[in-house]
DSSP file (Angstrom, degrees, kcal/mol; ACC not computed):
  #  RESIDUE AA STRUCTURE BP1 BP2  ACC     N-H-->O    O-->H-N    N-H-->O    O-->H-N    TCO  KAPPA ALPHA  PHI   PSI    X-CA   Y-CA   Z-CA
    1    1 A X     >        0   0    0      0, 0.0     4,-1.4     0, 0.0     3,-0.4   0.000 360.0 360.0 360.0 -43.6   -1.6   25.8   -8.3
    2    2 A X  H  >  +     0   0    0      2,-0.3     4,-2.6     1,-0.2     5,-0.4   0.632 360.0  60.9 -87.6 -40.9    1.8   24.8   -7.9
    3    3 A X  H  > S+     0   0    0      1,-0.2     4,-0.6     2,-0.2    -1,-0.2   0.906 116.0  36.9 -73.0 -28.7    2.2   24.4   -4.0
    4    4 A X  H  > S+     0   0    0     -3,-0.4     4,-0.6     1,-0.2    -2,-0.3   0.897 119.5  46.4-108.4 -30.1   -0.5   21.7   -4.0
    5    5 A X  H  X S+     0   0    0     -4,-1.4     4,-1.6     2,-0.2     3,-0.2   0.861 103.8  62.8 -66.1 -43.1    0.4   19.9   -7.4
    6    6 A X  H  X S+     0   0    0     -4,-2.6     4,-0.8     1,-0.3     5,-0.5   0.960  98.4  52.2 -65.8 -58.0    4.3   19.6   -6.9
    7    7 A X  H  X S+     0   0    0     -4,-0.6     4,-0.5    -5,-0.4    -1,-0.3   0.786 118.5  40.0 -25.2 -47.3    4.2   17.4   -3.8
    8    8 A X  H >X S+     0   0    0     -4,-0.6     3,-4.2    -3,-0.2     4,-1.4   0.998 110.3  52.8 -62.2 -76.8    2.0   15.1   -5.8
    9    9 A X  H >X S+     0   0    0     -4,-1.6     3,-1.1     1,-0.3     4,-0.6   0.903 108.4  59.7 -49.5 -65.0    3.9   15.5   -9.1
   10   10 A X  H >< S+     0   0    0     -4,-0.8     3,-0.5     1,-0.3     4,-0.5   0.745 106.7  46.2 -23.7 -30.2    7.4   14.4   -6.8
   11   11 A X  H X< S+     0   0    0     -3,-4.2     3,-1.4    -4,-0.5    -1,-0.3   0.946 104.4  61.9 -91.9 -45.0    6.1   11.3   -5.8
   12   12 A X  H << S+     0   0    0     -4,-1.4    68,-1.5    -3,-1.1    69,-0.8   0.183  95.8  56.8 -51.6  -5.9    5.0   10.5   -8.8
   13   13 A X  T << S+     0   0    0     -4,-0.6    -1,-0.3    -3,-0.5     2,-0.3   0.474  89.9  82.6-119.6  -4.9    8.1   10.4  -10.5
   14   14 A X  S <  S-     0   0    0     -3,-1.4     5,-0.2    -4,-0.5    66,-0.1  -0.640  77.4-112.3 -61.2 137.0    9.7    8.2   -8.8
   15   15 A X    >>  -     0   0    0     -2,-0.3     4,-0.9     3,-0.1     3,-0.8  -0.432  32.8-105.6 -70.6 173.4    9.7    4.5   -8.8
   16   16 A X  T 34 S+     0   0    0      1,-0.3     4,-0.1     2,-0.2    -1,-0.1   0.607 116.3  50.0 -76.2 -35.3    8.4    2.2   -6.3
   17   17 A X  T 34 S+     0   0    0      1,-0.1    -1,-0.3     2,-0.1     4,-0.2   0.524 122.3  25.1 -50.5 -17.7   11.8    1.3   -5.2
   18   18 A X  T <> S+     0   0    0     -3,-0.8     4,-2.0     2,-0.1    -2,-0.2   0.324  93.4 109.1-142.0  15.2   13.5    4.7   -4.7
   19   19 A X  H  X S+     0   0    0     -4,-0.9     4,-1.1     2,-0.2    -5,-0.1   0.619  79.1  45.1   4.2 -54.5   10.2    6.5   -4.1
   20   20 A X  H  4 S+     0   0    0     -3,-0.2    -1,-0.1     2,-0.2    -2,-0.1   0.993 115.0  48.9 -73.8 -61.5   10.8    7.1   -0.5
   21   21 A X  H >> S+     0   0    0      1,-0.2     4,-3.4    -4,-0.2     3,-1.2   0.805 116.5  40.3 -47.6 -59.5   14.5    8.2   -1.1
   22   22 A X  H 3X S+     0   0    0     -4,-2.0     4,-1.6     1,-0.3     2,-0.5   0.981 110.5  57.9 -71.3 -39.9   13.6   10.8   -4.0
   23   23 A X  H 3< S+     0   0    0     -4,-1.1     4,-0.4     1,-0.3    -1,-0.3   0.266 107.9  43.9 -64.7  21.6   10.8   12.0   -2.6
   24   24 A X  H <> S+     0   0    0     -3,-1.2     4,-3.1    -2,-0.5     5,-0.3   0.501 110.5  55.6-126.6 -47.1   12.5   13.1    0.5
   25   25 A X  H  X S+     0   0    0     -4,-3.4     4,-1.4     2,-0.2     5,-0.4   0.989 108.9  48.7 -55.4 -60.0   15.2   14.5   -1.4
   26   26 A X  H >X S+     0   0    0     -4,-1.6     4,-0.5     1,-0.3     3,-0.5   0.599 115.7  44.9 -23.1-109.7   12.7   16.5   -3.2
   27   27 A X  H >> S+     0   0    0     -4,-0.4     4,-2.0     1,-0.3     3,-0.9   0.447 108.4  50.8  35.9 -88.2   11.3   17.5   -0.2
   28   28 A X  H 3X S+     0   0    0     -4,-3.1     4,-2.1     1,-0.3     5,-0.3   0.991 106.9  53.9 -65.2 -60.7   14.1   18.3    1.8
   29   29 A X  H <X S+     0   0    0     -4,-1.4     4,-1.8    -3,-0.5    -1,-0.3   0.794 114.0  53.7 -48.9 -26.5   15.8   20.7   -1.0
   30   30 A X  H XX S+     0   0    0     -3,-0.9     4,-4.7    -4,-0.5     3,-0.5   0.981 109.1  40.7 -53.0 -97.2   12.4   22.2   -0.7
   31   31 A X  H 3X S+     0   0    0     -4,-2.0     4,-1.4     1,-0.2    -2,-0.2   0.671 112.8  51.2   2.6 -52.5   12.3   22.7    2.6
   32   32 A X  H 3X S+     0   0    0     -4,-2.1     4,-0.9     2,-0.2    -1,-0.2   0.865 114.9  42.1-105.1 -30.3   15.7   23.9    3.1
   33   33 A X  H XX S+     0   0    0     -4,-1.8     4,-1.1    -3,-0.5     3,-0.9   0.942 114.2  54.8 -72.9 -37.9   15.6   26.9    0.1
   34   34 A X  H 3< S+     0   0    0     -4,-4.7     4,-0.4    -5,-0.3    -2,-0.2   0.735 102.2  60.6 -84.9   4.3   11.8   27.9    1.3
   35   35 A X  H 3< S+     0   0    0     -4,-1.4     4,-0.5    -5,-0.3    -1,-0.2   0.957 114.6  29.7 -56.9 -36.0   13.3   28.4    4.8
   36   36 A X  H <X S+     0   0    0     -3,-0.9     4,-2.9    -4,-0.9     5,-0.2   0.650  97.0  86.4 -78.1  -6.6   15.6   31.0    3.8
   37   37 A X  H  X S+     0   0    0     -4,-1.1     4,-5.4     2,-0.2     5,-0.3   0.938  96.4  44.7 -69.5 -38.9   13.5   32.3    1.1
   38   38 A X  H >> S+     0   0    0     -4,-0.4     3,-1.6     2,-0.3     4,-1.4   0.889 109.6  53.3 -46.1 -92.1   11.8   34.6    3.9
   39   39 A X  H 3> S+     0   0    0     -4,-0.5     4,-1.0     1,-0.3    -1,-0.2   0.780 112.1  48.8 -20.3 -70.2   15.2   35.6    5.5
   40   40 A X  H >X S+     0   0    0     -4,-2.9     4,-1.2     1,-0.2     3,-1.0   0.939 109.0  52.0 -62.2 -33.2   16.2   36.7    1.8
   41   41 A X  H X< S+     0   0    0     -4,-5.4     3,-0.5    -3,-1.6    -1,-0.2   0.956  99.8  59.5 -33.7 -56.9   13.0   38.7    1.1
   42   42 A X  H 3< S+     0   0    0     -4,-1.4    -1,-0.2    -5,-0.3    -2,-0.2   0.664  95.8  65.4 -70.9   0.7   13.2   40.5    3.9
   43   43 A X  H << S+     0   0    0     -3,-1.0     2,-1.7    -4,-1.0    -1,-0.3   0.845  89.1  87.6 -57.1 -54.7   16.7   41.8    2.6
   44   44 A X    <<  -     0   0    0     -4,-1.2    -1,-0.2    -3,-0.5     6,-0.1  -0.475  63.6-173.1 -94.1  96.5   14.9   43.2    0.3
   45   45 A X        +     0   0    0     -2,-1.7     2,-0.2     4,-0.1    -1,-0.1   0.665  66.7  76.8  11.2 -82.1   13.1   47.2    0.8
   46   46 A X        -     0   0    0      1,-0.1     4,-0.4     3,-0.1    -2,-0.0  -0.409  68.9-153.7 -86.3 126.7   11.2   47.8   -1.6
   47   47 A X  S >  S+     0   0    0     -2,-0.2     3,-0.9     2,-0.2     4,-0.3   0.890  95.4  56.9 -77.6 -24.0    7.5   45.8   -1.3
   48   48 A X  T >  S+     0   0    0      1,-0.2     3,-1.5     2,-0.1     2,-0.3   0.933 104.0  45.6  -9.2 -96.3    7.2   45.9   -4.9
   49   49 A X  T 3> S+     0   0    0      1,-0.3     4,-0.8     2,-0.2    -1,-0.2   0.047 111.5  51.9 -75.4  24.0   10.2   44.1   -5.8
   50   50 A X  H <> S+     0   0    0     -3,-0.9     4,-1.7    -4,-0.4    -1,-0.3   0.194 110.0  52.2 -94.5 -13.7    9.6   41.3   -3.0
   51   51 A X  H <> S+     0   0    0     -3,-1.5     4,-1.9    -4,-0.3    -2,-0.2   0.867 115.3  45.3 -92.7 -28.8    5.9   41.0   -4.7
   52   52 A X  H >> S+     0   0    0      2,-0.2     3,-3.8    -4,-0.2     4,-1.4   0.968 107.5  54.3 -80.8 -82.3    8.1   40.6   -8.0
   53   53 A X  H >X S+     0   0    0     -4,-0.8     4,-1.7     1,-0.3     3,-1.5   0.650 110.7  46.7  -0.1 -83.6   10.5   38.2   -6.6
   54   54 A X  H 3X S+     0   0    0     -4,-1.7     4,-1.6     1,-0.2    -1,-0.3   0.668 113.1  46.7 -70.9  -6.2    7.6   35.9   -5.5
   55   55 A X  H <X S+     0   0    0     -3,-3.8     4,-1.5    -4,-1.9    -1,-0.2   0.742 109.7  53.2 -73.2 -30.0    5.7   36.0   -9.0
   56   56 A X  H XX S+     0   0    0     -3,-1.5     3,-2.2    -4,-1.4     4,-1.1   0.969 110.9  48.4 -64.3 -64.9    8.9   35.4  -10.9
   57   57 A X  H 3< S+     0   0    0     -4,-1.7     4,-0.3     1,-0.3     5,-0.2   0.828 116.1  50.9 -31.7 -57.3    9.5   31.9   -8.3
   58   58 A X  H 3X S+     0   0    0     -4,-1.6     4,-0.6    -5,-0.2    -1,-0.3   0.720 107.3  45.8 -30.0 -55.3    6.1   31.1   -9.1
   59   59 A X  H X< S+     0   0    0     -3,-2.2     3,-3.1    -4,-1.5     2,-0.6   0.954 110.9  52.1 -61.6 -94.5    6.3   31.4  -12.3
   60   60 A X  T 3< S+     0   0    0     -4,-1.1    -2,-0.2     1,-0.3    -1,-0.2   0.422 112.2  43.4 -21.7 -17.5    9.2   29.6  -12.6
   61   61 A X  T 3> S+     0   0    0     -2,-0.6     4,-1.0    -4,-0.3    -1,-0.3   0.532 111.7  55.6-109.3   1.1    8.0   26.6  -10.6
   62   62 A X  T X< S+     0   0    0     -3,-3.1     3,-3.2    -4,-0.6    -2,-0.2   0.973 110.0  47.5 -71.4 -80.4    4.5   26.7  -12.5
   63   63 A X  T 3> S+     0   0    0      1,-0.2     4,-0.8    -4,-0.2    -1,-0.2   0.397 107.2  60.2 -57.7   8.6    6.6   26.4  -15.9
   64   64 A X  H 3> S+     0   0    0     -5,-0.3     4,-0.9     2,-0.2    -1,-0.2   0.631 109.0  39.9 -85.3 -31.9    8.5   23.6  -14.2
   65   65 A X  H << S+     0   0    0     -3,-3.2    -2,-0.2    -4,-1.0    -1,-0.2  -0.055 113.4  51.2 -96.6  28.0    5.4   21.4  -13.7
   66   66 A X  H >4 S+     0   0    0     -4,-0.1     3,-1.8     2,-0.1     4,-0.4   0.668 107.5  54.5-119.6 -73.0    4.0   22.2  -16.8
   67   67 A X  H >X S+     0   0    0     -4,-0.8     4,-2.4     1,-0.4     3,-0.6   0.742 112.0  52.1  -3.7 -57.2    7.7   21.1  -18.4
   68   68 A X  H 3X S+     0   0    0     -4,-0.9     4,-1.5     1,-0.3    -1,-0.4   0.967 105.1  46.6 -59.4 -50.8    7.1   18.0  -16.6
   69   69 A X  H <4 S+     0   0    0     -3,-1.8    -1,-0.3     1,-0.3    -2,-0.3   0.333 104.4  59.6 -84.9  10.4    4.0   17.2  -17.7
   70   70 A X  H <> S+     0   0    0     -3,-0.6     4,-1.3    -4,-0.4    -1,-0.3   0.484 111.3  48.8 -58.8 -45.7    4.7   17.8  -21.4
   71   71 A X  H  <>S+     0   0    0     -4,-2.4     6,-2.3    -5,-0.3     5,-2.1   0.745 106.4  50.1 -76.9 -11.8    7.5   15.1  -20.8
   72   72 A X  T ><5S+     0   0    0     -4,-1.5     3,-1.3     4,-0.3    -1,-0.2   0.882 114.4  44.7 -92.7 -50.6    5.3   12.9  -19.2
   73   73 A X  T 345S+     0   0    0      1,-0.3    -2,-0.2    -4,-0.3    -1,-0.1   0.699 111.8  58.4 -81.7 -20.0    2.3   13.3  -22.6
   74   74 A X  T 3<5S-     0   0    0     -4,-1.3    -1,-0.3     3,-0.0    -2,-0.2   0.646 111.2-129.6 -98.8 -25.0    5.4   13.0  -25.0
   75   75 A X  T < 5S+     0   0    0     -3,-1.3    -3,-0.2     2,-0.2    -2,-0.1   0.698  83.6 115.3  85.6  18.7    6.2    9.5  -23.4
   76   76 A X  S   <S+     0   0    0     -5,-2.1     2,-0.4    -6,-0.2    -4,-0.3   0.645  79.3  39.2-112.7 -17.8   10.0   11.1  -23.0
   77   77 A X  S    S-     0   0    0     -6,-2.3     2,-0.5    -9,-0.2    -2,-0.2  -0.983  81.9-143.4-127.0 140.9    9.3   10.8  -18.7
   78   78 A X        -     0   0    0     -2,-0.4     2,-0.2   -65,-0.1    -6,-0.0  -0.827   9.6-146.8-106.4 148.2    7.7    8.0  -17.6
   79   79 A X        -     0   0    0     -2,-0.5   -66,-0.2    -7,-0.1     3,-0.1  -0.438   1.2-161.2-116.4 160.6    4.7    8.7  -13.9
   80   80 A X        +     0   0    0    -68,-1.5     2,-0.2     1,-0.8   -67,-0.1  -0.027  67.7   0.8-141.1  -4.0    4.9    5.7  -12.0
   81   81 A X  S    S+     0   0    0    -69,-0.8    -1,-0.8     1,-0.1     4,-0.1  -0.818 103.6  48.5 175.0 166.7    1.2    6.9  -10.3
   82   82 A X    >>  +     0   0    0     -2,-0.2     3,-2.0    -3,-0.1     4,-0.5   0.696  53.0 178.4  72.6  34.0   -1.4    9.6  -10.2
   83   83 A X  G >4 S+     0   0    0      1,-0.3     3,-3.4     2,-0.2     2,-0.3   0.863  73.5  75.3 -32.1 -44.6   -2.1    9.9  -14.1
   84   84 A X  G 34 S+     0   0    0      1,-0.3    -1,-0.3     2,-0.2    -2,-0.1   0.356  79.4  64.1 -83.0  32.8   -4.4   12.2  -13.4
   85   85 A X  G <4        0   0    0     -3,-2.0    -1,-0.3    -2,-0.3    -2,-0.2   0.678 360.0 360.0 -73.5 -33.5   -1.8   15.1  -12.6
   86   86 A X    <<        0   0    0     -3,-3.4    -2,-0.2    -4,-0.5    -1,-0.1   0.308 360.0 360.0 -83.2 360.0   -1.3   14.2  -16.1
């Protein structure tokens, strides 16, 4: 749910001036932790705790778009397109 909603949500929270700019930082910080994320997995043994690892991340960026979009129905962050993420 998350992989294909945050790209969207990112753009969307920018304005139409600085659009390009946050949504490329966004992006790139993206980018640049899920290249290593691999590299640190494989650090890790046990395939269990590498299946945990990636449910916790998950979770954690799931309740991050959720977070968002609570702030967005509260009127406390304001979408500049794609209401219907919202």
């Amino acid at each position: 749910m998350w992989i294909l909603n945050a790209p969207l949500l990112a753009t969307s929270i920018f304005p139409v001036e600085t659009r390009s700019k946050g949504t490329s930082l966004v992006m790139a910080t993206a980018a640049a932790i899920s290249g290593f994320f691999p590299l640190a997995l494989n650090e890790i043994t046990n395939v269990y705790a590498s299946g945990v690892v990636l449910a916790v991340v998950a979770a954690l960026a799931s309740c991050g778009i959720l977070w968002v979009r609570g702030q967005a129905r509260a009127d406390k962050l304001s979408i500049y397109q794609r209401p219907e993420l919202f």
